[in-house]
C-alpha positions in Angstrom: 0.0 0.0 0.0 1.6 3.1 -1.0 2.7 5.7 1.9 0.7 8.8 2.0 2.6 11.8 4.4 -0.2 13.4 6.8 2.4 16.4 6.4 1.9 16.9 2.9 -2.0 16.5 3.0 -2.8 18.5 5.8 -0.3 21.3 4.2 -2.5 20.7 1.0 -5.8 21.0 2.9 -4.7 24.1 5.5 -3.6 26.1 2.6 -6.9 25.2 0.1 -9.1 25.8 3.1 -8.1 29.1 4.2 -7.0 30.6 0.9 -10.0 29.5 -1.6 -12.4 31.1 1.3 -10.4 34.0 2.0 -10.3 34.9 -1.8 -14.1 34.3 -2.2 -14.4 36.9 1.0 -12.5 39.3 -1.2 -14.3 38.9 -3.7 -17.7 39.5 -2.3 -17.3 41.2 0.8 -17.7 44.9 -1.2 -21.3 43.3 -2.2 -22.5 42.3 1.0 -20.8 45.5 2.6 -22.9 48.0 -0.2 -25.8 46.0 1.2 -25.3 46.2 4.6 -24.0 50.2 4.6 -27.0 50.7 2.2 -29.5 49.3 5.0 -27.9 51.2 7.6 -27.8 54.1 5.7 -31.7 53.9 4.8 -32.6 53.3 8.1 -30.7 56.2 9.8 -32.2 58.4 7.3 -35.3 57.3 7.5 -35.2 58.2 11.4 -33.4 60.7 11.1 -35.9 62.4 8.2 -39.1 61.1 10.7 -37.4 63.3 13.7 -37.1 66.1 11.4 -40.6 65.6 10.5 -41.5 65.8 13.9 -39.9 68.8 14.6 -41.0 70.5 11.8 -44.6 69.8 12.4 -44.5 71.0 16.3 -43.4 74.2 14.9 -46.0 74.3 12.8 -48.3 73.8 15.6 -46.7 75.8 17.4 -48.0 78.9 15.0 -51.3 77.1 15.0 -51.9 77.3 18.3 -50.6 81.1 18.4 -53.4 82.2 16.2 -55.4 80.6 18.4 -55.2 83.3 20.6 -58.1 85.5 18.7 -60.3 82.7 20.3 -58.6 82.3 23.8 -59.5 86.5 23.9 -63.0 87.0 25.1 -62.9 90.6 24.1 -61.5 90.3 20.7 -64.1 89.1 18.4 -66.4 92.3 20.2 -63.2 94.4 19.9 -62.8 93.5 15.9 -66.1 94.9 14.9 -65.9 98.6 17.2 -62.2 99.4 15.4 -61.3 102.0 14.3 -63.8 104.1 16.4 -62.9 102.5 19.3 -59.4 103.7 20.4 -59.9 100.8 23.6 -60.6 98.4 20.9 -57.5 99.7 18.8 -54.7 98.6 21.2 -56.1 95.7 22.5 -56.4 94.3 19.1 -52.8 95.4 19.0 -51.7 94.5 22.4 -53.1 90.7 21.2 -51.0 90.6 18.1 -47.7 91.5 19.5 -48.0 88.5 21.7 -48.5 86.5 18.9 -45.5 87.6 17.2 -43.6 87.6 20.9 -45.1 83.6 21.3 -43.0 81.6 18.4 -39.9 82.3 17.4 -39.2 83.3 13.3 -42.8 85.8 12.8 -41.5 88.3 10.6 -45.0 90.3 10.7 -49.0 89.8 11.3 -51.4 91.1 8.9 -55.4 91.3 10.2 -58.0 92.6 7.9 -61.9 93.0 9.8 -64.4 92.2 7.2 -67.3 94.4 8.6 -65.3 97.5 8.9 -63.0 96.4 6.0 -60.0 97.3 7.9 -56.5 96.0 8.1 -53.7 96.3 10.0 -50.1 95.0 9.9 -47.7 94.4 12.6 -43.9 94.1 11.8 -40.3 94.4 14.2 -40.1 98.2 12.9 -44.0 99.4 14.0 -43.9 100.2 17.4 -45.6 101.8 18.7 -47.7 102.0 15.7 -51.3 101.0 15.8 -52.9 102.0 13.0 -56.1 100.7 10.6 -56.6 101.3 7.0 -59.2 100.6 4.8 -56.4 98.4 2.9 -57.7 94.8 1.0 -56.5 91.3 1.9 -54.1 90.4 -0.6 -53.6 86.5 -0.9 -52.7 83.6 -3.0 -54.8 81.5 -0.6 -59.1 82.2 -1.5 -59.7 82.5 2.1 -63.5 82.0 1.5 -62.4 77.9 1.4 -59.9 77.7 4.2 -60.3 77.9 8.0 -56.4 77.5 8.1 -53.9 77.2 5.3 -50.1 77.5 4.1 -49.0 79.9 1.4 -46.0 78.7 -0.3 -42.8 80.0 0.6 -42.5 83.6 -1.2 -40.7 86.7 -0.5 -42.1 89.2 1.9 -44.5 92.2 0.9 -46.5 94.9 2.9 -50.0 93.8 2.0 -50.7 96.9 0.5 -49.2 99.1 3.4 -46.7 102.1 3.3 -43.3 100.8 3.6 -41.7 101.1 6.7 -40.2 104.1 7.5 -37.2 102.0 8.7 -35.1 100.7 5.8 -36.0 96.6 6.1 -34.7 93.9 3.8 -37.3 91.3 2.2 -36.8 87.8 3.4 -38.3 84.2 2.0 -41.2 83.5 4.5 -44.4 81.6 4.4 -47.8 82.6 4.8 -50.0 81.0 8.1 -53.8 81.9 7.3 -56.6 81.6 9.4 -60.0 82.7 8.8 -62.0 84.5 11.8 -65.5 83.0 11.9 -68.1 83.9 14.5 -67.9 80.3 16.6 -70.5 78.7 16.5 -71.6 80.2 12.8 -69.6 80.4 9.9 -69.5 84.2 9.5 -66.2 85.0 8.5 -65.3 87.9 10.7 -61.7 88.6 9.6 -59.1 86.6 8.3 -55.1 86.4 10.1 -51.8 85.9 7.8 -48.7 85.4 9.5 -45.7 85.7 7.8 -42.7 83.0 9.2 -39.1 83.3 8.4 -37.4 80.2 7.1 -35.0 80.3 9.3 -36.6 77.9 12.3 -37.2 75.4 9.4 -33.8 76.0 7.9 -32.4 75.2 11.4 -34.1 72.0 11.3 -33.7 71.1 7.8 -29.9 71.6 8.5 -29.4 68.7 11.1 -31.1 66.5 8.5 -28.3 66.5 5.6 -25.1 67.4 4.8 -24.3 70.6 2.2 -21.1 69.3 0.4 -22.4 66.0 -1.1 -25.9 65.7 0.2 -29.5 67.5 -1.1 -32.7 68.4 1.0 -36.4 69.8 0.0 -39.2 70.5 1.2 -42.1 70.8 -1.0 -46.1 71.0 -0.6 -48.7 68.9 -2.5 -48.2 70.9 -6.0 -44.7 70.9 -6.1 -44.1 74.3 -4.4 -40.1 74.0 -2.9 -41.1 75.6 0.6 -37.0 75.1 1.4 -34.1 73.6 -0.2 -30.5 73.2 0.6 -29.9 75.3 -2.8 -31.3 79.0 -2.0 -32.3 79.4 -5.8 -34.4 76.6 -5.4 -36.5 78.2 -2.3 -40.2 79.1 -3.6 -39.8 77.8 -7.0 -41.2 74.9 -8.6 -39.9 71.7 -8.1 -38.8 70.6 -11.7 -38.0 66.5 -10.9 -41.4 65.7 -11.8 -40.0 61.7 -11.6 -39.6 62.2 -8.1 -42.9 64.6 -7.4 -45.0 61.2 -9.1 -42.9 59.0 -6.3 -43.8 60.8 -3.1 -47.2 61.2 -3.8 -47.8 57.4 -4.6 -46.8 56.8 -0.1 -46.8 58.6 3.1 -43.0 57.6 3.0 -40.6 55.8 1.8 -37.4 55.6 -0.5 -36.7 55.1 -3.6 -33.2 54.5 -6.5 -33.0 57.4 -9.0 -30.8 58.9 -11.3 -27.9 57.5 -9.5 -28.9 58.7 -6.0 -31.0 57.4 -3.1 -33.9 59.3 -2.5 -35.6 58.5 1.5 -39.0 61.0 1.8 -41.5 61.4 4.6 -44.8 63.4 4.6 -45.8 66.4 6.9 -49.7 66.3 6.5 -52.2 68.3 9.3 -54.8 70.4 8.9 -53.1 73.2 7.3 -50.7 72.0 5.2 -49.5 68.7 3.4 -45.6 68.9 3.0 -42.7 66.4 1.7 -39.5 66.3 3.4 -36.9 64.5 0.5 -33.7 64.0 1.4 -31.0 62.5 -1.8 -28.6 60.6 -1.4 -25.9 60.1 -4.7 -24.5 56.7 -4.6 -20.8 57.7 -4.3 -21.5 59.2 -1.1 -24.0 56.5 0.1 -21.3 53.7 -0.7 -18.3 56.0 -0.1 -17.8 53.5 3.2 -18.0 50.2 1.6 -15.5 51.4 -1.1 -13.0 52.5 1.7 -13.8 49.1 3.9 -13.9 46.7 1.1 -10.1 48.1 0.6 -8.8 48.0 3.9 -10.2 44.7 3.8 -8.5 43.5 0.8 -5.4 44.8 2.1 -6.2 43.1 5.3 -6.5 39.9 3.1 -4.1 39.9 1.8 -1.4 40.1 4.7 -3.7 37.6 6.6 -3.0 35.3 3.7 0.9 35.4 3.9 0.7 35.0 7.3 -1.5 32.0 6.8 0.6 30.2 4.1 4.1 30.5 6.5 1.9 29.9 9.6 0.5 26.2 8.0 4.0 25.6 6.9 4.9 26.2 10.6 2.4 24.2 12.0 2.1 21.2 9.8 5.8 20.4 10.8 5.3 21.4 14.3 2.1 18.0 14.3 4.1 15.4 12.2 7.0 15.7 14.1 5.3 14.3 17.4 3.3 12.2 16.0 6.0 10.5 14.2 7.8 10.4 17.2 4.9 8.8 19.2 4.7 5.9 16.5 8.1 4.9 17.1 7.8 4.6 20.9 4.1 2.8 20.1 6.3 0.4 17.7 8.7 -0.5 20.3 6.1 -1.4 23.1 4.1 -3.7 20.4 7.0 -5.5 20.3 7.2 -5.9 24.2 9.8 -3.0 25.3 6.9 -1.8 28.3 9.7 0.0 29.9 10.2 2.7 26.9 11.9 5.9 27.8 9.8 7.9 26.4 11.6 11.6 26.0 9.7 14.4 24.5 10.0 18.0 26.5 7.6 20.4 25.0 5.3 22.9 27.1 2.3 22.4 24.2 -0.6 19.7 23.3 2.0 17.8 22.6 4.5 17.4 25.3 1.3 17.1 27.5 0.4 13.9 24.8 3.4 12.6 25.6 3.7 12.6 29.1 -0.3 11.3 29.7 1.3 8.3 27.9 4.3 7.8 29.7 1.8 7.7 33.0 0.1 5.5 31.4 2.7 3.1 30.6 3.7 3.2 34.2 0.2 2.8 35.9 -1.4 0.0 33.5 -0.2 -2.6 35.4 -1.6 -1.2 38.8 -4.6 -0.4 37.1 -5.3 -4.2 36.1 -4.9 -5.0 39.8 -6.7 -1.6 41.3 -9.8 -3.4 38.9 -9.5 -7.1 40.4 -9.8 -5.4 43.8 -12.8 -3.5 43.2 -14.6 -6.2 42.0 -13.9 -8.0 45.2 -15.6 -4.9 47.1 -18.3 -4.7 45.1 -19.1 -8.6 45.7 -18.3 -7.9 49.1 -20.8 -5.1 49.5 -23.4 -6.8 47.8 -23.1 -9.5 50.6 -23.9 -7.4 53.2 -26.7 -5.0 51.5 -28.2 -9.0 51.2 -27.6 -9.5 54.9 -29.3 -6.6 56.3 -32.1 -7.4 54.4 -32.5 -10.6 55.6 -31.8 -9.8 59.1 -35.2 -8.3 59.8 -36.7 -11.3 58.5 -34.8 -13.6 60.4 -36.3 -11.7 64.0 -39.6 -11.7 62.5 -39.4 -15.5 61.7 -37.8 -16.2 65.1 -40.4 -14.8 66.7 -42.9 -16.6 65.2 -40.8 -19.6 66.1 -41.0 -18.9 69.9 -44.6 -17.9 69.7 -45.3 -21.4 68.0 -43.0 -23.1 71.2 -45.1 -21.3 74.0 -48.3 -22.9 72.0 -46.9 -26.1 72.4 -45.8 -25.7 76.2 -49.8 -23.9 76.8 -48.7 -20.3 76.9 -50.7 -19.0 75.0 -50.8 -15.2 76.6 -47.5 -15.4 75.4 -47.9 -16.5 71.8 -50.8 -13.6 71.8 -48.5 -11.0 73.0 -45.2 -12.6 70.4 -47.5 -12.5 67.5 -48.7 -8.7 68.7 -44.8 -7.8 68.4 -44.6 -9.3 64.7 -47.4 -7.6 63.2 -46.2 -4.7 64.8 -42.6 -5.2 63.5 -44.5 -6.2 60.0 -46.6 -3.4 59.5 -43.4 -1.2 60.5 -41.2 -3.1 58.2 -43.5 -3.2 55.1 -42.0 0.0 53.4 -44.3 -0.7 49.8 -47.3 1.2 51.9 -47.3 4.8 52.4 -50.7 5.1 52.7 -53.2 2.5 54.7 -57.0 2.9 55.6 -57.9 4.0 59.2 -58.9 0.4 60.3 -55.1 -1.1 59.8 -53.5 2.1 61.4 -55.6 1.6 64.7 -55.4 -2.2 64.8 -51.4 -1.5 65.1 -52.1 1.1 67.8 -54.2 -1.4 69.6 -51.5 -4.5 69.2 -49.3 -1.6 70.9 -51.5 -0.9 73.6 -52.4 -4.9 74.5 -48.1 -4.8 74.8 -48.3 -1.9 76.7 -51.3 -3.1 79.0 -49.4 -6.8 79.6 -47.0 -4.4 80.9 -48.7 -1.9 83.5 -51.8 -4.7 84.3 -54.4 -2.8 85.7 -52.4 0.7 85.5 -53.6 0.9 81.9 -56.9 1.4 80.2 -57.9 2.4 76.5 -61.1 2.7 74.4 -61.0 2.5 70.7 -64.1 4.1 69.3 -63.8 4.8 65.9 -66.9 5.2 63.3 -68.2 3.1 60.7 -67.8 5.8 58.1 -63.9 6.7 59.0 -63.1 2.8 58.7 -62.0 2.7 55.2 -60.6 6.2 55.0 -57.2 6.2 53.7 -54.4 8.0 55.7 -50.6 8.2 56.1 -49.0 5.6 57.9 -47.6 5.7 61.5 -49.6 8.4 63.1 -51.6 7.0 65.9 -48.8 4.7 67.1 -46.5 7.6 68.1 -48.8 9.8 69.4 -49.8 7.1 72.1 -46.4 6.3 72.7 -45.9 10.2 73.9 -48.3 9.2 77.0 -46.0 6.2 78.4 -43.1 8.2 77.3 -44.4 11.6 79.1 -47.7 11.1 81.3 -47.3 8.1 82.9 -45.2 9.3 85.5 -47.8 11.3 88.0 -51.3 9.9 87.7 -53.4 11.3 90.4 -55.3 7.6 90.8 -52.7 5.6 90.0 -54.3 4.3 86.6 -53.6 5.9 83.3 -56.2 5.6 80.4 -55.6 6.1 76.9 -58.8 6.8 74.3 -59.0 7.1 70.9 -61.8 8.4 68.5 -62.7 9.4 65.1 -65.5 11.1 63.4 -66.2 12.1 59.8 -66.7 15.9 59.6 -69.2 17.1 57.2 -66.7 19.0 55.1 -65.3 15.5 54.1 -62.3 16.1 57.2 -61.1 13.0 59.2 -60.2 13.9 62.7 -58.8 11.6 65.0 -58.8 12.5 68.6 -56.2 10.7 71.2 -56.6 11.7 74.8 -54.6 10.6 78.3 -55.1 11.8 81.6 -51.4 11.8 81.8 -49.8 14.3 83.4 -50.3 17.9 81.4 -47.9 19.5 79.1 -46.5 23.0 81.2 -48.1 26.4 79.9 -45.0 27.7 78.8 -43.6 24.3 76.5 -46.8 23.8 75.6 -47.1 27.4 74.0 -43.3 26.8 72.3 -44.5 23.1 71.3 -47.6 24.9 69.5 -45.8 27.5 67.5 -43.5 24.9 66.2 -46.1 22.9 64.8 -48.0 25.9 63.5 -44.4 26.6 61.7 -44.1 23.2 60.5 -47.5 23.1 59.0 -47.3 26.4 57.6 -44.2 25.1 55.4 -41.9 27.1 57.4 -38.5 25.4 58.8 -38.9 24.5 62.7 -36.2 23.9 65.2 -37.4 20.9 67.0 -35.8 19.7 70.3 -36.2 16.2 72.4 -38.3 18.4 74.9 -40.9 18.9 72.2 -41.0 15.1 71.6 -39.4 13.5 68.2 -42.6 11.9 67.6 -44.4 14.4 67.3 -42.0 16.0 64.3 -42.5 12.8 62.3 -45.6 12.4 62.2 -46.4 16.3 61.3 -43.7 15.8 58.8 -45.7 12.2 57.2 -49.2 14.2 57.2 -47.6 17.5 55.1 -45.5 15.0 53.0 -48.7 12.2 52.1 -51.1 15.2 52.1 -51.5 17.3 49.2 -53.8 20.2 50.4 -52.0 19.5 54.0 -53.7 18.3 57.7 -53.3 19.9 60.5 -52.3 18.6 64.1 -53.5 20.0 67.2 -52.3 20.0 71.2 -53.9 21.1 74.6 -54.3 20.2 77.9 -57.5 19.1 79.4 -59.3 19.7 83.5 -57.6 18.8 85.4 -55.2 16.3 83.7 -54.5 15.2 80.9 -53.9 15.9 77.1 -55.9 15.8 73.7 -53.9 15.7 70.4 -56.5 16.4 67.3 -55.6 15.0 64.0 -57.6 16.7 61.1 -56.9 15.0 57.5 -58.0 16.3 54.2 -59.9 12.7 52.9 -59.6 12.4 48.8 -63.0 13.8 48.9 -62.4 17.3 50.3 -59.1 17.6 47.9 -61.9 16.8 44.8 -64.4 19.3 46.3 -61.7 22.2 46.9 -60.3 21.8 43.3 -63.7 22.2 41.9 -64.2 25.5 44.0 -61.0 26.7 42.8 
């Protein structure tokens, strides 16, 4: 088979996979970077032409709301039909209009003409303290008989008829805002209010939006009008792109390619006007970026791939060597040489190849016998897991043994009491039950008590009394058993009679709770333990962590913790003393019943 060198493959490979796919990135990365830059690009503008929108129109309604001001006036509508008899009438009018022009910023003057008396006045910087009304006539573009507001095209500044100004003033590009006067509620045009606005708040706005040098911006209205441009020849002409005039009418905004130029447009429409804010883009400037990146990137490339082709060379010799290396100490143990010295100091992968196999040579043996003992402690602690389960069994069978002896000898009190002590130890030993019906939890508290009475004779008495209807009721296990072992454990002590009785009840509630009550005339629980005992189980029940102590009684901790852990909507376990001795523990369990009830409700 003929010998093919990894070296000179993976030198083949490492050099076609990093230079074919570094020459394809050259070759397409100024196409997806004109994409990307055009995106961005479009979607700055497009925000940034929507805020300049939005600034435009507030200052729009900004002048709206000014002219409002005839309205706000309760006095003024009266006031506009006594002038010019009225010299009261006269300068409140007046007064009212030179805080219209003080209001918004860029009013270069206020014109007012009152129909009924057919006269007009005009308020610029110069007139002060000028109040004067002529018999002049409006003079508009706008056929205020159709309007209640409206937007004359920007156009340059006139004196509606008026003298001019003593003082010298220069005229200015401004736009007309026109409101009509009506009598509210009728339609009775009572005057009509043209205020003449500077371009220079629009200009400042207009400005943020685009860049002189390489960069165009206009503003027009719905018939082409240029209200403001970036070009000052262009300002209140019309616009003569009718190609782009048919595009922004078609949307409320958008962009579109044309003529070599990128054109993003977004409409101003309210009440009073209905303007187009177009911004163009050329294409050299809009891909000026992905020419200048797609260079640097080529260069880029191209010293990345000199680096790469000496770097593989590099490498490739750097990853035979070892491994060539490494077969010849693998040859010389496959021919039995175990004890190799294997040499190879290098602070990289590789030296740390070499010396995971030099501890591996050196450890396999130990590892062979490490296994062999671990099997033997396995085996060995399978033995005794088996023991210890057999152990239990072996008691419970002995017993049975000596209960079947005492039969046979005519004991039989004490084969009654031995077979007692193995169903008790059966019952606790059967772990497959979590869960047993009332009658099999107190037949194991009674085998108890029969022990306990064999022991204390007639010192003992108990009562089981437990309804037909709770029989069959299922509950956790191991709950009654240690709750009467708390009496011998705590109450036998001081009986006032000498004799201690132990009773035990149950009674279906009509909610569908079980409650068991256990009650002694042991000795009573102190006031002051007996409080701490029943915050701790108030705490347990609640969910909360409690810090239980031998005073308290383990028992009592396991079986609170058996009811919340076999209980789903939880059961609650109760403790008090009773006149004049004694104690009553109350055991209230939510039956399967209540838990299908309560979910319904819920």
């Amino acid at each position: 088979m003929k010998f093919r060198s990894i070296r000179s493959r993976l030198i083949q490979f490492m050099l076609l996979a990093t230079t074919i796919p570094l020459l394809l990135s050259i070759s397409i990365t100024y196409i997806h970077t004109k994409e990307t830059i055009k995106e961005q690009a479009l979607e700055e503008n497009r925000h940034l032409i929507f805020q300049g929108k939005t600034n435009v129109s507030n200052y729009l309604d900004n002048i709206n709301k000014a002219s409002l001001v005839v309205y706000n006036d309760a006095n003024f509508l009266r006031n506009l039909r006594k002038i010019p008899d009225d010299y009261r009438a006269v300068a409140e009018v007046f007064t009212l209009l030179q805080n219209i022009q003080n209001t918004v910023g860029g009013i270069e003057r206020i014109y007012l003409h009152a129909s009924q008396s057919n006269q007009s006045t005009l308020v610029t910087p110069a007139t002060f303290p000028k109040r004067e009304f002529r018999p002049v006539p409006y003079v508009s573009t706008v056929p205020y008989e159709k309007f209640t507001t409206a937007i004359e095209p920007t156009h340059n500044s006139h004196d509606y008829g008026f003298p001019p100004s003593p003082t010298s003033y220069t005229k200015r590009k401004v736009f007309t805002f026109h409101r009509t006067i009506t009598n509210i509620p009728s339609e009775k045009v009572l005057g009509v209010l043209a205020i003449d606005v500077r371009l220079d708040s629009v200009a400042a706005i207009c400005e943020q939006l685009f860049n002189k040098k390489n960069e165009q911006l206009v503003v027009v209205d719905r018939d082409g009008n240029v209200i403001y441009s970036g070009r000052d020849e262009q300002i209140g002409q019309k616009l003569q792109d009718q190609a782009v005039l048919d595009h922004i009418r078609q949307n409320d905004s958008g962009y579109f390619e044309m003529n070599g130029a990128m054109h993003v447009y977004e409409k101003l429409q309210t009440p009073y006007t209905d303007w187009t804010i177009v911004k163009r883009i050329p294409n050299a400037t809009l891909y000026e970026r992905a020419t200048q990146l797609t260079k640097i990137n080529t260069a880029i490339a191209v010293i990345a791939l000199l680096v790469i082709i000496f770097g593989t060379l590099f490498i490739s010799v750097r990853i035979t060597e070892p491994i060539k290396r490494l077969t010849s100490y693998m040859n010389r143990i496959q021919s039995g040489q175990l004890n190799v010295d294997i040499d190879w100091n290098s602070r990289d992968e590789t030296g740390i190849m070499f010396s995971r196999f030099r501890q591996m040579m050196d450890t396999i043996n130990n590892l062979i016998l490490r296994e062999y003992k671990l099997e033997l402690a396995n085996k060995t602690n399978q033995l005794k897991a088996l023991q210890a389960q057999i152990n239990p069994h072996f008691l419970y069978n002995t017993l049975q043994s000596i209960g079947t002896l005492a039969l046979h000898h005519n004991v039989p009190r004490i084969y009654a009491l031995l077979s007692s002590l193995a169903k008790i130890m059966r019952y606790s030993m059967n772990k497959g039950d979590a869960l047993v019906t009332l009658r099999e939890e107190a037949e194991h508290a009674r085998l108890y008590l029969d022990l306990q009475k064999e022991r204390f004779g007639d010192q003992l008495e108990f009562s089981i009394r437990l309804e037909p209807d709770t029989l069959g009721v299922p509950m956790p296990k191991m709950i009654l058993q240690p709750l009467v072992e708390n009496f011998f454990k705590h109450g036998m002590d001081n009986l006032k009679d000498g004799r201690g009785r132990v009773d035990i009840m149950s009674r279906m509630n009509p909610d569908g709770v079980l409650t068991i009550v256990i009650e002694n005339n042991g000795e009573s629980i102190p006031p002051d333990l007996l409080k701490r005992l029943a915050s701790e189980l108030e705490r347990q029940q609640s969910g909360a962590q409690a810090e239980w102590s031998d005073e308290y009684g383990i028992g009592l901790h396991n079986v609170t913790m058996r009811l919340q852990l076999y209980n789903e909507h939880g059961s609650e376990l109760h403790i008090e003393n009773i006149e004049p001795q004694g104690v009553r523990i109350t055991a209230q369990i939510h039956t399967k019943a209540t838990q299908t009830k309560e979910n319904e409700e819920s």
